[in-house]
N, C-alpha and C positions, 0 to 999 in steps of 0.2 A: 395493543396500545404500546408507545414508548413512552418510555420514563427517564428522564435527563439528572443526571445531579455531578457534583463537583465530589471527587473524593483525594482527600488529603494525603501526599505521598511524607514517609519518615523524612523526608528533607526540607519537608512544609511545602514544596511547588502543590500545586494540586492540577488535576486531570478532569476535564468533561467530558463525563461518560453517559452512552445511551442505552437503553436497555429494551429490547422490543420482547414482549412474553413474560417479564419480570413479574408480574402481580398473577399471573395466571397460576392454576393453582397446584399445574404440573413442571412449575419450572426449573425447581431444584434437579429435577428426572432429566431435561429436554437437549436432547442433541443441542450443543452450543456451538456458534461459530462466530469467532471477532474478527470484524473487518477492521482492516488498515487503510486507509484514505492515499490520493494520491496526491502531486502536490500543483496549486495549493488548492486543501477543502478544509473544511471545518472540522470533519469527522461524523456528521449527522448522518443517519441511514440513511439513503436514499432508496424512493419511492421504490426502484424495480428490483430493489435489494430486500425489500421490506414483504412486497408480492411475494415473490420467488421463494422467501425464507416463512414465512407464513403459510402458504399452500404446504408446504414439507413437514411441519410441524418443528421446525426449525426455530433455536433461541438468537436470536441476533442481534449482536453485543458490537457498540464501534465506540471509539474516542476519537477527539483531538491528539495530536502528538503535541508535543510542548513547542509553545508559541501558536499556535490555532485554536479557532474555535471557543476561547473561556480557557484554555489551557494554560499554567505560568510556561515562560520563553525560560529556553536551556540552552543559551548560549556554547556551542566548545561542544555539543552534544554526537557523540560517533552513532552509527546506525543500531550498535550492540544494547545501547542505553533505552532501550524501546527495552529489551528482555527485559528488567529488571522495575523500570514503569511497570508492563503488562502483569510483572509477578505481584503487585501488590495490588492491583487492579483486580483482579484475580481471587485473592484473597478477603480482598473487602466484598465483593458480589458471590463468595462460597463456588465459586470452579473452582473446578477439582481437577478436569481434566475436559478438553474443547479443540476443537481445527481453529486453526487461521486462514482465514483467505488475503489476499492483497491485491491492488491492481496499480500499476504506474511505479513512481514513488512510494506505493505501501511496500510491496514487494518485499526489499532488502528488508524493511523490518519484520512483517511475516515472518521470514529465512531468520532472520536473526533469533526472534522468540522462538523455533523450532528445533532450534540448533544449541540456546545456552538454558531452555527450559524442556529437557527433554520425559522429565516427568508429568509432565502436565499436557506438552502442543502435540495430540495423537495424529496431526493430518495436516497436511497447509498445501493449498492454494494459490497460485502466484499470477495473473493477469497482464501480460504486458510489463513485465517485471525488469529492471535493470538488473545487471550481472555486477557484482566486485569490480572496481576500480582494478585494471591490470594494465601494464603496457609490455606484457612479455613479447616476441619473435613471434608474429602471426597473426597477433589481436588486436586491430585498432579498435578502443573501446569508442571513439568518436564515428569510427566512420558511419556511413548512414542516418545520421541524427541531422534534423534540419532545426525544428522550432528551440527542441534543448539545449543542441550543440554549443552556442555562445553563450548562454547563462553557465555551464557548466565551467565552458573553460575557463572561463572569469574565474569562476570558485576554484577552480587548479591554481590559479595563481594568487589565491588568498584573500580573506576577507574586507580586505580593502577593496580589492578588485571587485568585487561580486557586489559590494555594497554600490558602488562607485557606478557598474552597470546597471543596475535597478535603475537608476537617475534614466534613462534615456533608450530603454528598452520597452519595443513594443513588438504586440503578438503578431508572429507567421502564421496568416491564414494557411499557407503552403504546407506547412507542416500535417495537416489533419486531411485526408484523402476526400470524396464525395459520397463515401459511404458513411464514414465520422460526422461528416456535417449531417446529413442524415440522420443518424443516431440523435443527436443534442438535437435536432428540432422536436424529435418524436418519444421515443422511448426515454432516451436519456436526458429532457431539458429539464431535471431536477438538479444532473448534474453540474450541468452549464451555470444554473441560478445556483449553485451552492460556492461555488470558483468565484465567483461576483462577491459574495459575501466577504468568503474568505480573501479575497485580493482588497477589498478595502477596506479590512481591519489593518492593513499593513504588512509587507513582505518578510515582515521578521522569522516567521516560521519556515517558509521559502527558502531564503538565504540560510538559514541553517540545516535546511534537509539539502541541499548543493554541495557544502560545503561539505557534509558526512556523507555523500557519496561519491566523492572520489579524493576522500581521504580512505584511509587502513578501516575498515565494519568495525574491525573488536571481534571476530569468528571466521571459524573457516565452515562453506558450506557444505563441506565434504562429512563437515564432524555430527547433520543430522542426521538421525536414524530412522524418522517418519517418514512415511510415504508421502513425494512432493509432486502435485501435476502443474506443471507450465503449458500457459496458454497462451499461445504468440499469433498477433498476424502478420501474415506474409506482407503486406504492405505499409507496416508502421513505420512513419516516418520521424517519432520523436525517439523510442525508443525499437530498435531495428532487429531482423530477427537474428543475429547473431549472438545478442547476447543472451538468449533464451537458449540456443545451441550450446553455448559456453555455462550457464547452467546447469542443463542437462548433462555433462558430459563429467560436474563437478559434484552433482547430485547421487548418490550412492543408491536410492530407492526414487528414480527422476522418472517422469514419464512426461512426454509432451505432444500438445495437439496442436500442431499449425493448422493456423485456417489462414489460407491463402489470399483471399479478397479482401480478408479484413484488416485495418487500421490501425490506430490508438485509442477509438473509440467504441467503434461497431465491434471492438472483440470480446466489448463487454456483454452483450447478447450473448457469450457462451456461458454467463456467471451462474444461471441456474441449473447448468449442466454440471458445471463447477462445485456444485452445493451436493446435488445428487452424489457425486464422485467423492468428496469427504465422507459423507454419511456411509460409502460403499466400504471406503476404505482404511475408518476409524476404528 
């Protein structure tokens, strides 16, 4: 069963959090793992999330990030400000210590919680994950991006812009392969219906996870010490696989599994493998 509630952050925002295993009567004991949403979702588990984490004997913990979902909007917010959400998040639900997973847009914040809480995030999970905003000799963080590409770069050029683009931006089918559409008809159309939701409560949450990933995170990912697996597919079109390689090479305990056919969708079918793989190596 989950269990939803609003819990009050020291700065009075507050966070809706879900809690799948909460009343059960081993859950204080139970391998925990909080999911980070991608953008935009609500934060609600989703269905193949909920299977996957259930079969395992898995506690499965997600929120909104600020501005989604019932969450209060944290205007100015960098990727790192998720660590410090999750620690009191944390706190009020008694973890003590639990993996993260993430997929898409959760990702940086994943990395981020494992990296500025490293007493507590024993394992993280990354899916299709973006890399640090960089433009060093080598690294075009844009190339290969089709459907994200111009919401981003809007955001590189300031909130005005990115705001200013919402006005007349509309979704690249092109973006998601015909293995992804696949996925959201079948496996993942909880996903698809949770995007709906979250897109018409308003883009505020959106526009501020843009804008904090390709500005400065607030961490270096070099500085975690948990064991991190990245799971990329070779044909992702929104987010591409080079920045999983970039990742991996910045990850100190990085492991990664390309899956070649898969997308920005269909690579979520690896998420219960994904789950198995924390528990291995928490």
């Amino acid at each position: 069963m989950v269990t939803s509630q609003e819990i009050r952050l020291r700065d009075g925002r507050v966070l809706r959090v879900h809690d799948a295993g909460a009343g059960s009567d081993d859950a204080a004991d139970a391998f925990t793992v909080l999911w980070y949403h991608g953008s935009p979702q609500t934060g609600a588990p989703l269905e193949p999330l909920l299977k996957a984490s259930a079969a395992r004997g898995i506690r499965l913990v997600s929120y909104g990030r600020p501005g989604y979902g019932g969450s209060s909007p944290l205007p100015g917010r960098d990727v790192a400000s998720a660590a410090w959400d999750v620690e009191q998040l944390a706190d009020a639900l008694g973890l003590h210590r639990f993996a993260v997973m993430g997929a898409s847009g959760g990702g940086p914040h994943a990395l981020a919680c494992a990296a500025l809480l490293p007493g507590r995030v024993i394992a993280a999970a990354c899916l299709a994950s973006l890399a640090p905003f960089e433009t060093d000799a080598g690294f075009d963080w844009f190339d290969g991006m089709a459907g994200g590409g111009p919401s981003l770069r809007a955001a590189l050029r300031g909130r005005r812009d990115r705001e200013s683009f919402e006005e007349t931006d509309e979704f690249d089918p092109e973006c998601f392969t015909e293995e992804d559409w696949a996925a959201l008809e079948g496996a993942w159309s909880s996903l698809g219906a949770d995007v709906g939701v979250a897109s018409a409560a308003g883009p505020g949450g959106l526009i501020d996870d843009d804008l904090a990933y390709v500005a400065a995170w607030g961490f270096d990912v070099a500085d975690i010490a948990a064991p991190v697996l990245l799971v990329q597919g070779g044909r992702d079109r929104v987010v591409p696989p080079s920045h999983a390689e970039r990742l991996l090479r910045r990850c100190r305990f990085g492991e990664l599994w390309l899956r070649p056919r898969d997308g920005h969708i269909s690579v979520l079918d690896a998420a219960p493998l994904a789950l198995e793989w924390l528990r291995v190596h928490s």
